[in-house]
Every structure is written in C-alpha cells, then in structure tokens.
Biopython code that builds the backbone (N, CA, C, O; Angstrom):
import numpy as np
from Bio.PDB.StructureBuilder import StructureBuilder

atoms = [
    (1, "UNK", "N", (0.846, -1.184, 0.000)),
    (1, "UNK", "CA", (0.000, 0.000, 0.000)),
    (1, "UNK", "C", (0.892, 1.248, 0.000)),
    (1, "UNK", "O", (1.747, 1.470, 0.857)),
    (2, "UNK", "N", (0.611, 2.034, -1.036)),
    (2, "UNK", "CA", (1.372, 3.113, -0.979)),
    (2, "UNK", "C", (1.180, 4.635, -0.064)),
    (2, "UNK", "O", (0.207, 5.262, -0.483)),
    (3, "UNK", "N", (1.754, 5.179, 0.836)),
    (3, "UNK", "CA", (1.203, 6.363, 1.677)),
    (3, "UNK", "C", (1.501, 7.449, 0.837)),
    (3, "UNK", "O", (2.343, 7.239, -0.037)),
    (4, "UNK", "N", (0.980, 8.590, 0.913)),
    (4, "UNK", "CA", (0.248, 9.552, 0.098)),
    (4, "UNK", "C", (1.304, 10.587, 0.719)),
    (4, "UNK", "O", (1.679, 10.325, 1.862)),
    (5, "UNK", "N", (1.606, 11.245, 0.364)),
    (5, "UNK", "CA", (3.145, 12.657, 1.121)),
    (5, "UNK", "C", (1.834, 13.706, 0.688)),
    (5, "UNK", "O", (1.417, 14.069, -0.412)),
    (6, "UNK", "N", (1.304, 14.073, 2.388)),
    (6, "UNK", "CA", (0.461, 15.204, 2.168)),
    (6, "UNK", "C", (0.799, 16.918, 2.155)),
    (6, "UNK", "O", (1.340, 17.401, 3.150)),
    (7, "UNK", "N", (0.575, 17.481, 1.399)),
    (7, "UNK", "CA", (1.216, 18.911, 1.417)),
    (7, "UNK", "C", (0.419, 19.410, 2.167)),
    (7, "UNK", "O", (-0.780, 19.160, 2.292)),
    (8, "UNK", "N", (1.356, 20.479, 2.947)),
    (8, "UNK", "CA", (0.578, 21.314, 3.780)),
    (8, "UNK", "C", (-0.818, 22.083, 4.108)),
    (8, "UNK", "O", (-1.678, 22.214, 4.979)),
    (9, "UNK", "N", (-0.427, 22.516, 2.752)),
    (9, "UNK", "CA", (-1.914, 23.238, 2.149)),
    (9, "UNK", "C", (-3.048, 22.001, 2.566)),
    (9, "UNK", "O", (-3.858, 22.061, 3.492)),
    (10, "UNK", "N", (-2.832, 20.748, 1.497)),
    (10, "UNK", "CA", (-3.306, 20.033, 2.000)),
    (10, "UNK", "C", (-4.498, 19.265, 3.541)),
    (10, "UNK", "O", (-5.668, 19.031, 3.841)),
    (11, "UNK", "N", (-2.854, 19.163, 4.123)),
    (11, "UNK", "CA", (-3.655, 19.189, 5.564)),
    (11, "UNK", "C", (-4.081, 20.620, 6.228)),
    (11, "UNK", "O", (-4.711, 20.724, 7.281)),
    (12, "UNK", "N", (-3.828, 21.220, 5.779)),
    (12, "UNK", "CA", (-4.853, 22.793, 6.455)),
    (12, "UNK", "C", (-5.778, 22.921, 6.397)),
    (12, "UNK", "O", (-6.515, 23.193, 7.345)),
    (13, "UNK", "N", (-6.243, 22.706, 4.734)),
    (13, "UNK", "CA", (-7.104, 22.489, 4.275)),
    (13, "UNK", "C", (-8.384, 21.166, 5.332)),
    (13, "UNK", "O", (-9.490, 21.571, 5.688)),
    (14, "UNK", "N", (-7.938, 19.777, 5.628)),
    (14, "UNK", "CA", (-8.852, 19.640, 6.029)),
    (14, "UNK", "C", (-8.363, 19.288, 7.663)),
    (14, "UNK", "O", (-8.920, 18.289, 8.120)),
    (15, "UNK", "N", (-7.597, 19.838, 8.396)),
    (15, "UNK", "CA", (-7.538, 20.792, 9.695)),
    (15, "UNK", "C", (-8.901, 21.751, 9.893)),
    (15, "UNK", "O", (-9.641, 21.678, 10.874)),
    (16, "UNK", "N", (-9.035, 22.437, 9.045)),
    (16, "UNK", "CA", (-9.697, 23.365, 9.416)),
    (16, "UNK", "C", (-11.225, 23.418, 8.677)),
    (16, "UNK", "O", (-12.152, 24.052, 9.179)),
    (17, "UNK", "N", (-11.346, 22.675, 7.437)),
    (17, "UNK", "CA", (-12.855, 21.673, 7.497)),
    (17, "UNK", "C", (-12.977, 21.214, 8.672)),
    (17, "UNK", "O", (-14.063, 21.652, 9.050)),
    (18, "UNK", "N", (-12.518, 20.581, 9.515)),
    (18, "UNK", "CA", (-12.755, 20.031, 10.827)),
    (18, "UNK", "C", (-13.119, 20.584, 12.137)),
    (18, "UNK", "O", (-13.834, 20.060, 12.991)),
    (19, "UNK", "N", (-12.738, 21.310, 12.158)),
    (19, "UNK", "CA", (-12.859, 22.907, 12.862)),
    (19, "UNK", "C", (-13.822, 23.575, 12.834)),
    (19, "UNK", "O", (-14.452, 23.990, 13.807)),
    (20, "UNK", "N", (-14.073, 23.776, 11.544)),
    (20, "UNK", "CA", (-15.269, 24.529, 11.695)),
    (20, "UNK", "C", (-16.307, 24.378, 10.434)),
    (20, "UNK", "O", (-17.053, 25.276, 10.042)),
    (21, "UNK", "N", (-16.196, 22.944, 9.831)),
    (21, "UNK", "CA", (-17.304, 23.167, 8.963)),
    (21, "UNK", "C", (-18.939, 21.733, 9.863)),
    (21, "UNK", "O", (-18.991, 20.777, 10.636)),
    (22, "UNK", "N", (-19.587, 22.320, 9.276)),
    (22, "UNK", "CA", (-20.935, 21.847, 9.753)),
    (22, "UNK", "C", (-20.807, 19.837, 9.180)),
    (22, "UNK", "O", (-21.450, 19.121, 9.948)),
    (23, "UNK", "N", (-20.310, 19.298, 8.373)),
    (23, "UNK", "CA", (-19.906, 18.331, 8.236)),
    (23, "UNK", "C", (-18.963, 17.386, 8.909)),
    (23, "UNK", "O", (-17.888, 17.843, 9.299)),
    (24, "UNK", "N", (-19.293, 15.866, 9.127)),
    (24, "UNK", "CA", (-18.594, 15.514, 10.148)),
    (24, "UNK", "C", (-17.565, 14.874, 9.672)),
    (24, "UNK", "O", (-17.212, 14.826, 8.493)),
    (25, "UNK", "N", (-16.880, 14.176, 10.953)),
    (25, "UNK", "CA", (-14.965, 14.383, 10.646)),
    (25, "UNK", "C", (-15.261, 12.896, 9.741)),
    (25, "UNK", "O", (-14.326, 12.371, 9.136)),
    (26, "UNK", "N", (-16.299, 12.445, 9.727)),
    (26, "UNK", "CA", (-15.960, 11.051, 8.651)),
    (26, "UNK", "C", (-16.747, 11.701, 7.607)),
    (26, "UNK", "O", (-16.638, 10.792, 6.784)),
    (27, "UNK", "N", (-17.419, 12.531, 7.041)),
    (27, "UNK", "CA", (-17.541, 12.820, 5.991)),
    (27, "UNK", "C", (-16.375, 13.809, 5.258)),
    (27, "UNK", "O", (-16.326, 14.310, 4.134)),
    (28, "UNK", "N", (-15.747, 13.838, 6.054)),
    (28, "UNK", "CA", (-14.566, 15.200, 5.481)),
    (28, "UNK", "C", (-13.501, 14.431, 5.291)),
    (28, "UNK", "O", (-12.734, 14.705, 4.367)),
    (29, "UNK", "N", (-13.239, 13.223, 6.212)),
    (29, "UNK", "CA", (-11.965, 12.298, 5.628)),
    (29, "UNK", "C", (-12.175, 11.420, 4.559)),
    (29, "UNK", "O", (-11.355, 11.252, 3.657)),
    (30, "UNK", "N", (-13.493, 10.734, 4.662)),
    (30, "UNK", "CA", (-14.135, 10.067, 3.338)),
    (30, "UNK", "C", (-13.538, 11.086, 1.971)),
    (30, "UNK", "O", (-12.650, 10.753, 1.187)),
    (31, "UNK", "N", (-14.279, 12.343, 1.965)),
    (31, "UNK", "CA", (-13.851, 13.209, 0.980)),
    (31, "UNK", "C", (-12.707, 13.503, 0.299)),
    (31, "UNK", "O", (-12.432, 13.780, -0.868)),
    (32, "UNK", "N", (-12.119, 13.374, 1.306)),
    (32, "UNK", "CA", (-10.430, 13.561, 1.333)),
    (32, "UNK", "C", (-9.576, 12.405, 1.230)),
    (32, "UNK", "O", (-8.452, 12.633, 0.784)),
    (33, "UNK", "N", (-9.797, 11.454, 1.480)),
    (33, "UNK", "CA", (-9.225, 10.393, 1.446)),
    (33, "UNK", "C", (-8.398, 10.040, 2.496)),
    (33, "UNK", "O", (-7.494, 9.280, 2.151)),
    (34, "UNK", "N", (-8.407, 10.224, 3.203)),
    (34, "UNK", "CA", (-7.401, 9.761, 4.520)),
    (34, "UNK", "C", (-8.329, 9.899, 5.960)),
    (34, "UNK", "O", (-9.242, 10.660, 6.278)),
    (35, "UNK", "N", (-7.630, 8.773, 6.668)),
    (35, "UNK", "CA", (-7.915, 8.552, 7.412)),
    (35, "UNK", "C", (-8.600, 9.052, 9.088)),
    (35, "UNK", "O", (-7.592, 9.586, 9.552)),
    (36, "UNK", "N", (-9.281, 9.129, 9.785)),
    (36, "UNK", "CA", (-10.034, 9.290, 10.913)),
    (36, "UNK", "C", (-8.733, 9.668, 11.637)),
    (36, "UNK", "O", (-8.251, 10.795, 11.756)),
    (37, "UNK", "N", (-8.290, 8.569, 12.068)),
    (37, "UNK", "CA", (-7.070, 8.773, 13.039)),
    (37, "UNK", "C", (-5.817, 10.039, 12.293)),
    (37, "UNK", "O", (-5.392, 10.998, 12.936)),
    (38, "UNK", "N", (-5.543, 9.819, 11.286)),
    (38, "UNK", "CA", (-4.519, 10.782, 10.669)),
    (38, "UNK", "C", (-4.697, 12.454, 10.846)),
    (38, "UNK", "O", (-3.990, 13.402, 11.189)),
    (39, "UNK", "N", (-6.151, 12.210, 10.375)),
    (39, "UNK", "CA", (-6.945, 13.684, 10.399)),
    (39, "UNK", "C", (-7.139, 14.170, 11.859)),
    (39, "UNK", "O", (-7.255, 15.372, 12.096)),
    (40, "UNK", "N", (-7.167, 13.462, 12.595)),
    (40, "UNK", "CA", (-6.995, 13.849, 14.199)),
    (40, "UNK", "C", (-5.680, 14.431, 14.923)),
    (40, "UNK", "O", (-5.657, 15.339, 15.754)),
    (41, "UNK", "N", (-4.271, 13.486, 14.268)),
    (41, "UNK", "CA", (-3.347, 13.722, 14.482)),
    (41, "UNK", "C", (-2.920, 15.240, 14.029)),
    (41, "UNK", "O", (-2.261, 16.022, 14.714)),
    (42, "UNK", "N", (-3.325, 15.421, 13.021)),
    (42, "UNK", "CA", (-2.919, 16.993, 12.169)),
    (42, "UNK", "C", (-3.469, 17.770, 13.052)),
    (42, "UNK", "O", (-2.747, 18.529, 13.697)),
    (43, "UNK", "N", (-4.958, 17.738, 13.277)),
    (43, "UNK", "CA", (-5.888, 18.800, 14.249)),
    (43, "UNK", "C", (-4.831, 18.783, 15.597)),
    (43, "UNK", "O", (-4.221, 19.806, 15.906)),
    (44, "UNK", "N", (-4.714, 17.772, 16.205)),
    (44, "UNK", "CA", (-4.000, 18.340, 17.365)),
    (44, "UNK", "C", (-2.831, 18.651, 17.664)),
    (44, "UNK", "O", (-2.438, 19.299, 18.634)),
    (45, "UNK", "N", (-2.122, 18.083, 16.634)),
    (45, "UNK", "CA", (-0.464, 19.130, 15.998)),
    (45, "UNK", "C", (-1.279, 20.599, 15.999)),
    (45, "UNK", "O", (-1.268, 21.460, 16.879)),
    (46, "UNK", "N", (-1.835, 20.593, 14.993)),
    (46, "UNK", "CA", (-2.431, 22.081, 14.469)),
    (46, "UNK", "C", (-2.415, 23.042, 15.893)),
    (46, "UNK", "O", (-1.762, 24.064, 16.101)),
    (47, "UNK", "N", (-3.583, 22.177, 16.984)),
    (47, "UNK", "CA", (-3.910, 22.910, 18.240)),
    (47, "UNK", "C", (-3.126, 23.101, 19.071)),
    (47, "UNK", "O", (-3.306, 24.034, 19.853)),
    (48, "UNK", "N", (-2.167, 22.399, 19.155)),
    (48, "UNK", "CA", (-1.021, 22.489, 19.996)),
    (48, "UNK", "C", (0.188, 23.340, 19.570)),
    (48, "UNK", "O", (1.007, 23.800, 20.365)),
    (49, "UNK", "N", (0.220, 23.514, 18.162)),
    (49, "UNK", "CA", (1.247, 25.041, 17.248)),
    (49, "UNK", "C", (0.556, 26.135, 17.556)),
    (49, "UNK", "O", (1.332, 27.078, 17.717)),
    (50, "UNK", "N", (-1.017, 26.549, 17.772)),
    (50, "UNK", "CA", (-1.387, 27.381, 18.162)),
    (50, "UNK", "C", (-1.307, 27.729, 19.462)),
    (50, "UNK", "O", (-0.925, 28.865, 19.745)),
    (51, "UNK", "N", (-1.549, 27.090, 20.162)),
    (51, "UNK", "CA", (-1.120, 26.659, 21.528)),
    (51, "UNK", "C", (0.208, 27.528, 22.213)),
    (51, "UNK", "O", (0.362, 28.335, 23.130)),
    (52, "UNK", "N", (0.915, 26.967, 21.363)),
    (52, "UNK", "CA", (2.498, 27.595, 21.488)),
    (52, "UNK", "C", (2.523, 29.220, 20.973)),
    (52, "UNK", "O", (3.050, 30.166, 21.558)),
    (53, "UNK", "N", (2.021, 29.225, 20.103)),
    (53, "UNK", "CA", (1.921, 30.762, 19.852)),
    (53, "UNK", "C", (1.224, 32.086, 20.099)),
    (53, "UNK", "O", (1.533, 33.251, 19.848)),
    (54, "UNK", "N", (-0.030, 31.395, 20.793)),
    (54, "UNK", "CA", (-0.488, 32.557, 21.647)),
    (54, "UNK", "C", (0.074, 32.309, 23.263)),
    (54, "UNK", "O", (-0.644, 32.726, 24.172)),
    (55, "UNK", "N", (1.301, 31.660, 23.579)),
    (55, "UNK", "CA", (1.651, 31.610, 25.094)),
    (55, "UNK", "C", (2.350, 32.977, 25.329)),
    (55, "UNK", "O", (2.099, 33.826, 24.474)),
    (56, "UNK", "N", (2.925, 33.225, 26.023)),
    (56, "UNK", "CA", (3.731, 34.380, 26.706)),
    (56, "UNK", "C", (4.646, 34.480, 25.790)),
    (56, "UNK", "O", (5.132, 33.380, 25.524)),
    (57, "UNK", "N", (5.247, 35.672, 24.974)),
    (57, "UNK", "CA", (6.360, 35.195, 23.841)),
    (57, "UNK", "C", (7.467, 36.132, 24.747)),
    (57, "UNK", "O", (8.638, 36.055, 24.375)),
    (58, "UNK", "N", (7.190, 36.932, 25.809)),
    (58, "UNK", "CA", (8.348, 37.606, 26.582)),
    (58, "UNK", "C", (9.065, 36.369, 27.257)),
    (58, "UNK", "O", (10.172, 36.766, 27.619)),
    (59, "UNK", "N", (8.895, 35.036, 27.576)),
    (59, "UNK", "CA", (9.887, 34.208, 28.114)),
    (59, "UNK", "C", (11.133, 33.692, 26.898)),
    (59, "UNK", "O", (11.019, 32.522, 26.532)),
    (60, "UNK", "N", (11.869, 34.213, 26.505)),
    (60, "UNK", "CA", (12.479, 33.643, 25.415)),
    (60, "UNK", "C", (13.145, 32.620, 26.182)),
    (60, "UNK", "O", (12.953, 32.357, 27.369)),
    (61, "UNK", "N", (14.050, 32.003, 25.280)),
    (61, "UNK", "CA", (15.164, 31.314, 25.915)),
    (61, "UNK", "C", (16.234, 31.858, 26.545)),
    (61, "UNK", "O", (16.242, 33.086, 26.455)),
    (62, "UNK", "N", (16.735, 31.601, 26.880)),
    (62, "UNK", "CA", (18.223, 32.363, 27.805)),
    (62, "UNK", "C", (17.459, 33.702, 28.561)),
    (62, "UNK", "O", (18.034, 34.767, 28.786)),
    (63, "UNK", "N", (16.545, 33.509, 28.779)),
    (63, "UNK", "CA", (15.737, 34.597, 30.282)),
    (63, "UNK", "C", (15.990, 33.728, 30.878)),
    (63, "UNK", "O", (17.111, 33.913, 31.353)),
    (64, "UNK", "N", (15.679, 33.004, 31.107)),
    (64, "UNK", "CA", (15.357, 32.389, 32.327)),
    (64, "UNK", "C", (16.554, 32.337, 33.187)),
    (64, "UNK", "O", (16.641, 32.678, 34.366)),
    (65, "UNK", "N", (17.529, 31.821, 32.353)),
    (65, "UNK", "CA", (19.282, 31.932, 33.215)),
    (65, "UNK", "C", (19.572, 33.436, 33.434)),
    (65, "UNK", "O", (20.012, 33.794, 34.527)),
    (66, "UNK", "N", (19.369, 34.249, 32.541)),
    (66, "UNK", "CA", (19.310, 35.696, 33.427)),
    (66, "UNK", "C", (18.436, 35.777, 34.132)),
    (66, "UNK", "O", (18.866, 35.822, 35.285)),
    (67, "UNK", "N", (17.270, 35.829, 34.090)),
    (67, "UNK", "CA", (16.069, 35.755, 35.688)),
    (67, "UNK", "C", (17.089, 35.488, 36.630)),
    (67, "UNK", "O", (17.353, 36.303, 37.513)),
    (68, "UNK", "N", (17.831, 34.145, 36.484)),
    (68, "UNK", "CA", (18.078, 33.191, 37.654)),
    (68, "UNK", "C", (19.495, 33.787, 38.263)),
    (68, "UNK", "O", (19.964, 33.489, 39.361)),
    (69, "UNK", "N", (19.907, 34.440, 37.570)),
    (69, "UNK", "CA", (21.469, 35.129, 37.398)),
    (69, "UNK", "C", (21.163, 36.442, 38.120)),
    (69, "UNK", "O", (22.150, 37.025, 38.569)),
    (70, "UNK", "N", (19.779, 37.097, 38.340)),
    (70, "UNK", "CA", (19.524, 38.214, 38.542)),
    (70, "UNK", "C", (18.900, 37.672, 40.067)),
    (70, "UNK", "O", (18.842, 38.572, 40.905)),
    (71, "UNK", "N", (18.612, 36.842, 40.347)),
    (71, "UNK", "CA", (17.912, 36.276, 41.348)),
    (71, "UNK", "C", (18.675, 35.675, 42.830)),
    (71, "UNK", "O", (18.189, 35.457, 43.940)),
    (72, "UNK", "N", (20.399, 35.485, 42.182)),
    (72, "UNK", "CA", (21.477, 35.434, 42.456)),
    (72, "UNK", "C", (21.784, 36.737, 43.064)),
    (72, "UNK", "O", (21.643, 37.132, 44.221)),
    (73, "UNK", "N", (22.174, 37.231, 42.152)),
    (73, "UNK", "CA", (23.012, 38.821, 42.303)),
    (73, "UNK", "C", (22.278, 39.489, 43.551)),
    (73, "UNK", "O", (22.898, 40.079, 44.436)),
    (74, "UNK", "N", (20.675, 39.311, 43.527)),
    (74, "UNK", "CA", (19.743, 39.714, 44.771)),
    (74, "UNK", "C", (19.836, 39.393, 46.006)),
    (74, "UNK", "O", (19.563, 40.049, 47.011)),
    (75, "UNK", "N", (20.169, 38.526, 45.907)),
    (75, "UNK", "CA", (20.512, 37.286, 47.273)),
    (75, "UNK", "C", (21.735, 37.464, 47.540)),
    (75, "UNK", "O", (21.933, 36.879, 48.605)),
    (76, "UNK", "N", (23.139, 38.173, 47.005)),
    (76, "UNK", "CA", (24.434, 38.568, 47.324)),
    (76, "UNK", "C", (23.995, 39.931, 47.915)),
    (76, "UNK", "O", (24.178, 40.200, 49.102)),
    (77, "UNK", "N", (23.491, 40.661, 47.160)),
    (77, "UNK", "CA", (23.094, 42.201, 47.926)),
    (77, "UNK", "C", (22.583, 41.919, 49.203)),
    (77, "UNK", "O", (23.032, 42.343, 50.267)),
    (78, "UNK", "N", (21.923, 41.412, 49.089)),
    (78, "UNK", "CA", (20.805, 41.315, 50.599)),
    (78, "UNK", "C", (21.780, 40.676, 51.266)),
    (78, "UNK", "O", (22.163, 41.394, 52.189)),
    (79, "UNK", "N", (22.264, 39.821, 51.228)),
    (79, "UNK", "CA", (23.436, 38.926, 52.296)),
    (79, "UNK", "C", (24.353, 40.304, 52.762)),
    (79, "UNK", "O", (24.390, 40.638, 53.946)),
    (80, "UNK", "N", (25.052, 41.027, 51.748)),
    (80, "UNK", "CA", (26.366, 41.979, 51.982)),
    (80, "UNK", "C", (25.755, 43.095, 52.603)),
    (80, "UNK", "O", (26.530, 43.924, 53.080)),
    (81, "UNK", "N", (24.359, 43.333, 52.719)),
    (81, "UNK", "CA", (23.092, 44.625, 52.925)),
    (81, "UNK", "C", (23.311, 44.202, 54.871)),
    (81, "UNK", "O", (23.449, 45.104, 55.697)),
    (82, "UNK", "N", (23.296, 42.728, 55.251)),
    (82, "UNK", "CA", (22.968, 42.304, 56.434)),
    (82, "UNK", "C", (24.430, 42.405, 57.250)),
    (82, "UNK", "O", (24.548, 42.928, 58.358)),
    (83, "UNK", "N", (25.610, 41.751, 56.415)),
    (83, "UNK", "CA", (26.890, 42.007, 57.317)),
    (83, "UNK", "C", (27.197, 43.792, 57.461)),
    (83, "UNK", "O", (27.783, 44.214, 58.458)),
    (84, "UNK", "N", (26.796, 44.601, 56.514)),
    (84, "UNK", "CA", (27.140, 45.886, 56.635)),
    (84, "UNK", "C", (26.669, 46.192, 57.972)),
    (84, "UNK", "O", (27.279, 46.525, 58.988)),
    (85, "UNK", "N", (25.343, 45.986, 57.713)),
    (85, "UNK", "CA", (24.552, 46.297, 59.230)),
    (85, "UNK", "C", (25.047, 45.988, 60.462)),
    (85, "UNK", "O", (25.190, 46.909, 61.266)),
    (86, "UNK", "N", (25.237, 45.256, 60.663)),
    (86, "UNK", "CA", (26.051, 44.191, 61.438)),
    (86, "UNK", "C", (27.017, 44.523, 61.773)),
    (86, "UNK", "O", (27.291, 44.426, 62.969)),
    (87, "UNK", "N", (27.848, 45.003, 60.948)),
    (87, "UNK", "CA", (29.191, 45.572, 61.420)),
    (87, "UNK", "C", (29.252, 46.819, 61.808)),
    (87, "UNK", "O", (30.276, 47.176, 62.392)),
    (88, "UNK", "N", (28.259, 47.704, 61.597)),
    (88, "UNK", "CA", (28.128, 48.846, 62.306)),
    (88, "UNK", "C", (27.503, 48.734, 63.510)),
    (88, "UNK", "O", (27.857, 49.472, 64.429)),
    (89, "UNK", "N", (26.549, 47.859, 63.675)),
    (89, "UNK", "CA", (26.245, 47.968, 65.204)),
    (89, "UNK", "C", (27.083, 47.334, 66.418)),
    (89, "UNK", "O", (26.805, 47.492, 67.607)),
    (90, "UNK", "N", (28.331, 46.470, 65.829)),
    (90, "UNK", "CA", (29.397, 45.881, 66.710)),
    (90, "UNK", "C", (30.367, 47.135, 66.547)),
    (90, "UNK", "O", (31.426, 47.041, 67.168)),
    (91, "UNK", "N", (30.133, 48.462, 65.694)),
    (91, "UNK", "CA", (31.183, 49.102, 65.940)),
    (91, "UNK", "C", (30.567, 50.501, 66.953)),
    (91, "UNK", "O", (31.325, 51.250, 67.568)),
    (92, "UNK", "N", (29.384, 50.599, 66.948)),
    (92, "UNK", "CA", (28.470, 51.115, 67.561)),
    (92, "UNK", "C", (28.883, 50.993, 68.842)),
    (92, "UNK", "O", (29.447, 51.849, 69.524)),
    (93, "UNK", "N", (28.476, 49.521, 69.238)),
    (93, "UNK", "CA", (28.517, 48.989, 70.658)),
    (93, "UNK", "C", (29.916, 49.153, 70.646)),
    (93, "UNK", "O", (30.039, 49.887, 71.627)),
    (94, "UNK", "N", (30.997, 48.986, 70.236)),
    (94, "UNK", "CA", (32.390, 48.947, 71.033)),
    (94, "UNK", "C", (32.816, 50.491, 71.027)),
    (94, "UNK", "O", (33.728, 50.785, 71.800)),
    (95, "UNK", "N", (32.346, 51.357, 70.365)),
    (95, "UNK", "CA", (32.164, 52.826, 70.447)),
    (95, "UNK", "C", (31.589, 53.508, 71.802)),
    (95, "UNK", "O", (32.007, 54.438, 72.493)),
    (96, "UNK", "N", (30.693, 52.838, 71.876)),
    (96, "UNK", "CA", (29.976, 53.441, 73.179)),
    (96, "UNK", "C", (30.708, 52.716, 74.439)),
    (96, "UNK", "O", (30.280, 52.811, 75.589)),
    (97, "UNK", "N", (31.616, 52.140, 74.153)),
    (97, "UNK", "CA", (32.269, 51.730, 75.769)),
    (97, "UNK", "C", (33.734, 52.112, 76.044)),
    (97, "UNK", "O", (34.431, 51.613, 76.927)),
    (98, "UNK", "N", (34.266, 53.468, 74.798)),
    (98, "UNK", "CA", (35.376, 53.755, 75.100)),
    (98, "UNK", "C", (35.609, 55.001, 75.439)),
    (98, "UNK", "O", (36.617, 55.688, 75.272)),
    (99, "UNK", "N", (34.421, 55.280, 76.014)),
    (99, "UNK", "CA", (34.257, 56.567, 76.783)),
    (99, "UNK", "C", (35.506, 57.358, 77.713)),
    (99, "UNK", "O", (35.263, 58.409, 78.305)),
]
sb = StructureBuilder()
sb.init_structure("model")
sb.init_model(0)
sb.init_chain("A")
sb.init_seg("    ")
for serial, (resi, resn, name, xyz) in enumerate(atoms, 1):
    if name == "N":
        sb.init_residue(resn, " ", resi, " ")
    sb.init_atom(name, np.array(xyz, "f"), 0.0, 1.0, " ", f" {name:<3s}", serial, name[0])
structure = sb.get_structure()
C-alpha cells in the first residue's frame, strides 16, 4: 500500500474543514481520502502550534538563566546589605564603651 506525502496546504485544508465546517470528521476524511485517526493527528499538531503561539512570547530562551542570574546577584546584595549592618552595630557597641 502506498502512503500519500500530504502537502501542507493540504492538511490545512482539512484541519480546518474540521474545525469549523458543519460536516462531520468522517464525511470530510471520506472526501479527502485519509484517514479518521490521521486527520486527528494533524488537528491536534495544528492545536497544539497554536497553543504555542499565543503563550507568553516575553519568556524567550536564555531569560530564564538571566532571571536566575539576577535572582542570584539579589541574594548577594541582601546577604552583603545584612553584614554591613552588622558591622556597624558591633562598631556602635564597642564605640559606646570607650568613653
């Protein structure tokens, strides 16, 4: 049995008969010639590329290691923010007893 190399157009074409025409998914694959299961597979490729493209497009790649790099750098400030403190009030206290 020979398999059929479907062009895109193709499957868009009945992707989106499926979607949204008033005919059902076995009269549209009948039509078309291919299969129930195949024609399912495309639709939810299809839904799942859309999927991906209306998500958040501000997360690119390599944010996230800067996020995490920046999330770092925060957590050094605040650490060096606490010994500063710290060391002024031990210089505080040994200040006030050399009266």
């Amino acid at each position: 049995m020979n398999r059929k190399n479907w062009a895109l157009e193709e499957k868009l074409h009945i992707v989106l008969a499926m979607l949204k025409s008033t005919e059902t998914v076995t009269e549209i694959c009948r039509r078309h010639q291919v299969s129930a299961t195949q024609a399912y597979r495309w639709r939810d490729q299809f839904l799942e590329g859309g999927k991906k493209a209306l998500s958040d497009g501000r997360m690119k790649q390599g944010r996230n290691a800067l996020a995490e790099e920046n999330r770092k750098l925060k957590e050094l400030v605040g650490s060096q923010a606490l010994i500063i403190e710290a060391q002024k009030s031990i210089r505080i206290i040994n200040n006030s007893g050399e009266t």
